[in-house]
C-alpha positions as CSV (number, residue, x, y, z in Angstrom):
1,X,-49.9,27.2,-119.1
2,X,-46.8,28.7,-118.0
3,X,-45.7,26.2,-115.8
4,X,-45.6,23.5,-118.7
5,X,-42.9,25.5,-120.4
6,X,-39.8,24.0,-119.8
7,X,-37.6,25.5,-116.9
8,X,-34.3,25.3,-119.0
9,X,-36.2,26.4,-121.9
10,X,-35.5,23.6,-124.3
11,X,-38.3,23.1,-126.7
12,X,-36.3,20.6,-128.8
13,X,-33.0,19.2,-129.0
14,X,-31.9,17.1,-131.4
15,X,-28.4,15.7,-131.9
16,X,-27.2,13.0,-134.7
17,X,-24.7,12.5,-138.0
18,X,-25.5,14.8,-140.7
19,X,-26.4,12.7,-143.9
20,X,-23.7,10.6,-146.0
21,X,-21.0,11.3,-147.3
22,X,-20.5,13.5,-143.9
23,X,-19.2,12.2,-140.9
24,X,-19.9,15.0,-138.8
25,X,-22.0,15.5,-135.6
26,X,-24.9,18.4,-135.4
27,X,-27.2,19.6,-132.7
28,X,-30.3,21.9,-133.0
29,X,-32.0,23.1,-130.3
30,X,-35.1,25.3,-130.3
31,X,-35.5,27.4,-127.0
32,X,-38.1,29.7,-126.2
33,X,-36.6,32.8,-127.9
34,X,-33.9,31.7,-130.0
35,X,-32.5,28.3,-132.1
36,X,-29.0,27.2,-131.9
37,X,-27.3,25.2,-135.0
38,X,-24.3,23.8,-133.7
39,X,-21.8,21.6,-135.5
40,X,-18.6,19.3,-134.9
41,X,-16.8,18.7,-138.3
42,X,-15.2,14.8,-138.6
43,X,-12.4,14.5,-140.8
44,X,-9.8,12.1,-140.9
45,X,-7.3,15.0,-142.7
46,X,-4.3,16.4,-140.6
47,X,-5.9,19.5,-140.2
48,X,-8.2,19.2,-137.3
49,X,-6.6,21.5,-135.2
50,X,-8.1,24.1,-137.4
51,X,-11.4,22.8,-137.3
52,X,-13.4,23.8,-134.1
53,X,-16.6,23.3,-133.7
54,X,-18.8,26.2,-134.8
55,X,-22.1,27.6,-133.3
56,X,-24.7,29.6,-134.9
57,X,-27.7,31.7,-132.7
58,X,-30.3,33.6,-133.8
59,X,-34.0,34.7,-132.7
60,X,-37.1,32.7,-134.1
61,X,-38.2,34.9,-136.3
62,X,-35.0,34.3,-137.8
63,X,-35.4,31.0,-138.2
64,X,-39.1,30.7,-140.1
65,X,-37.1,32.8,-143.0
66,X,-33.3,31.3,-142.5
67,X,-33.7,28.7,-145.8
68,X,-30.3,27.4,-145.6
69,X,-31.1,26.2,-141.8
70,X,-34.3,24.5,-142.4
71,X,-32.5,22.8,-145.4
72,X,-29.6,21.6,-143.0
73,X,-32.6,20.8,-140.4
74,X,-34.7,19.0,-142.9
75,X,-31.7,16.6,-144.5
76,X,-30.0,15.7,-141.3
77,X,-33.4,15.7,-138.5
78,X,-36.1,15.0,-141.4
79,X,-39.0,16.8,-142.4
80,X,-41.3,16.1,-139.5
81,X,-38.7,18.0,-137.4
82,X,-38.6,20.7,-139.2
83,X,-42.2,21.2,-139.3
84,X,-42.3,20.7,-135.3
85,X,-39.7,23.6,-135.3
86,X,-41.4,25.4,-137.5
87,X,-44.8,25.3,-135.4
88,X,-42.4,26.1,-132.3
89,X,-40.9,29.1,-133.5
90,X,-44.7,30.8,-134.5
91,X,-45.8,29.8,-131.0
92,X,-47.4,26.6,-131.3
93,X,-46.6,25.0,-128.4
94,X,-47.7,21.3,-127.8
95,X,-49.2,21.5,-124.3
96,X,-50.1,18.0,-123.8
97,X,-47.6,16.4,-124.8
98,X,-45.6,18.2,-121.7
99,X,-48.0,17.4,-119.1
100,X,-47.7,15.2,-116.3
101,X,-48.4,11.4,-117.1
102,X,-51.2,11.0,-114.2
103,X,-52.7,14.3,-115.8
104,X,-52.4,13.6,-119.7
105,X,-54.2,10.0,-118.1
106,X,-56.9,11.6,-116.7
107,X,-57.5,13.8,-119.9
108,X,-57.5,10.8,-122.2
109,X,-59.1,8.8,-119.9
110,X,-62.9,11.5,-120.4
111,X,-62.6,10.7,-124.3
112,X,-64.7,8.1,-126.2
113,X,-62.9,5.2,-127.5
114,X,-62.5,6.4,-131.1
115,X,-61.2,9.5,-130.2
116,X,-58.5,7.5,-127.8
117,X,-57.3,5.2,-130.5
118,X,-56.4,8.5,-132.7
119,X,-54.8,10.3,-130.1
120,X,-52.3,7.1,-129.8
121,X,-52.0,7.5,-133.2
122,X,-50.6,11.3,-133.1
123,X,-47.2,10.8,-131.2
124,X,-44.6,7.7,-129.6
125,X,-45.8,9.4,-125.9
126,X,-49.3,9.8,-127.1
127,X,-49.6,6.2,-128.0
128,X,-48.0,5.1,-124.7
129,X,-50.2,7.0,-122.9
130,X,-53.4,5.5,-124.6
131,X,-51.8,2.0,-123.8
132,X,-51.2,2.4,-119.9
133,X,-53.0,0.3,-117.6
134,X,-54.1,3.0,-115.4
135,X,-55.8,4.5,-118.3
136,X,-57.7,1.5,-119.4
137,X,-58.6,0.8,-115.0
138,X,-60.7,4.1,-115.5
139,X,-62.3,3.2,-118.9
140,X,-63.4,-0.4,-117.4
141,X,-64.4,1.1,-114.4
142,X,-66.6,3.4,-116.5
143,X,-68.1,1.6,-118.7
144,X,-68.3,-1.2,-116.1
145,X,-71.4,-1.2,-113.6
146,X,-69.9,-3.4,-110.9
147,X,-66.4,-4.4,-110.5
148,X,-65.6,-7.1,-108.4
149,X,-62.7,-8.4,-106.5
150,X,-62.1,-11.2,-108.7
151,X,-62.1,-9.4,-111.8
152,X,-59.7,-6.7,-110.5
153,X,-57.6,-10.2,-109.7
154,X,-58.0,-11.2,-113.3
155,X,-57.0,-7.8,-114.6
156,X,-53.8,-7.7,-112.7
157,X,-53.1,-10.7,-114.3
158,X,-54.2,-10.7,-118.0
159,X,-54.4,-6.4,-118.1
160,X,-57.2,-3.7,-118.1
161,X,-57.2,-3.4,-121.9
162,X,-57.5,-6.7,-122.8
163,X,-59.9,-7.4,-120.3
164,X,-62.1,-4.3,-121.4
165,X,-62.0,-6.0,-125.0
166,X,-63.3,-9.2,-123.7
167,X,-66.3,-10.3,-124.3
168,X,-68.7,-10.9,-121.6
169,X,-68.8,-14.9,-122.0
170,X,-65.2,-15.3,-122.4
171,X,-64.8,-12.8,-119.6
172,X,-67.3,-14.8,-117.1
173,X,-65.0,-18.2,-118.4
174,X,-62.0,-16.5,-117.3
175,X,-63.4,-15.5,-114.6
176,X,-64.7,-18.8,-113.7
177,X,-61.0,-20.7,-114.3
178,X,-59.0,-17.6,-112.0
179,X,-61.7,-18.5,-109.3
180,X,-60.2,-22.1,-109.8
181,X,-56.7,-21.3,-109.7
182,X,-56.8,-19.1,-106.8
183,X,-59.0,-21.5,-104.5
184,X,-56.2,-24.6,-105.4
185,X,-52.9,-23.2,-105.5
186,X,-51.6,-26.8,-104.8
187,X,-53.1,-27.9,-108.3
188,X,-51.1,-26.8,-111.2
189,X,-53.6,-25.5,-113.9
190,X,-52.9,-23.2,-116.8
191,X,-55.0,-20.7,-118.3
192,X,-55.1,-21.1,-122.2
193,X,-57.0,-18.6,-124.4
């Protein structure tokens, strides 16, 4: 598991405009052994030159007890953050999300169906992952006992998922008009649904 922890050892690193009526710009950034709060104050006053941006660092055990920096956290990032950081800095390390794609693929791609359409409900990579073609090739090709040439055609063309959700007489229709279009290229016929 070592070699899924970042090299630079960024866990998280967030940057926006704190909340209104603020203008100025904040970073967080959870590493493995410490968090750093950094902010740039905005103003449109004449005394600028005095305001530099300030930094503050501490260790994670600071930070599950630091109230005043999970408030800041929580108003400008949002609570999810906050609970993300929270789970960082006591260890909890999301593992999967940090995998390779062709790996995290392969994980998703041993689960049952149920199981796949709540794992794309848990995260924004999650769900991309349970929507990749190459994840939905090994589930038809599963659940499939033959797979011929002209359905991997027709897959390329209308994609794995949808073609997995098919039913079988719609599927052998499709199948049937494809085998059409391919054989007369010359005549100009569109697929409808």
């Amino acid at each position: 598991m070592a070699s899924l922890l970042p090299k630079d050892g960024v866990f998280l690193n967030v940057q926006g405009q704190a909340p209104s009526p603020s203008k100025d710009f904040v970073q967080f950034i959870v590493q493995t052994n410490k968090t750093i709060w950094r902010t740039w104050r905005i103003t449109l006053r004449n005394d600028y030159k005095r305001l530099t941006p300030s930094e503050d660092k501490g260790p994670l055990e600071d930070f599950e007890h630091d109230e005043r920096l999970q408030f800041y956290v929580s108003k400008t990032f949002g609570e999810n953050v906050l609970e993300y950081a929270m789970r960082l800095c006591k260890g909890q390390i999301d593992y999967l999300s940090r995998m390779p794609r062709p790996l995290q693929i392969l994980i998703a791609s041993y689960l049952d169906l149920e199981d796949v359409a709540h794992l794309s409900q848990t995260s924004k990579s999650m769900y991309e992952v349970c929507s990749a073609e190459a994840l939905w090739e090994q589930i038809f090709h599963h659940h499939c006992d033959t797979v011929t040439d002209e359905m991997m055609s027709l897959a390329e063309d209308m994609g794995w998922k949808r073609m997995f959700f098919t039913n079988k007489l719609q599927l052998q229709v499709k199948l049937r008009r494809h085998q059409k279009q391919r054989s007369s290229p010359d005549n100009a016929t569109f697929i409808t649904d």
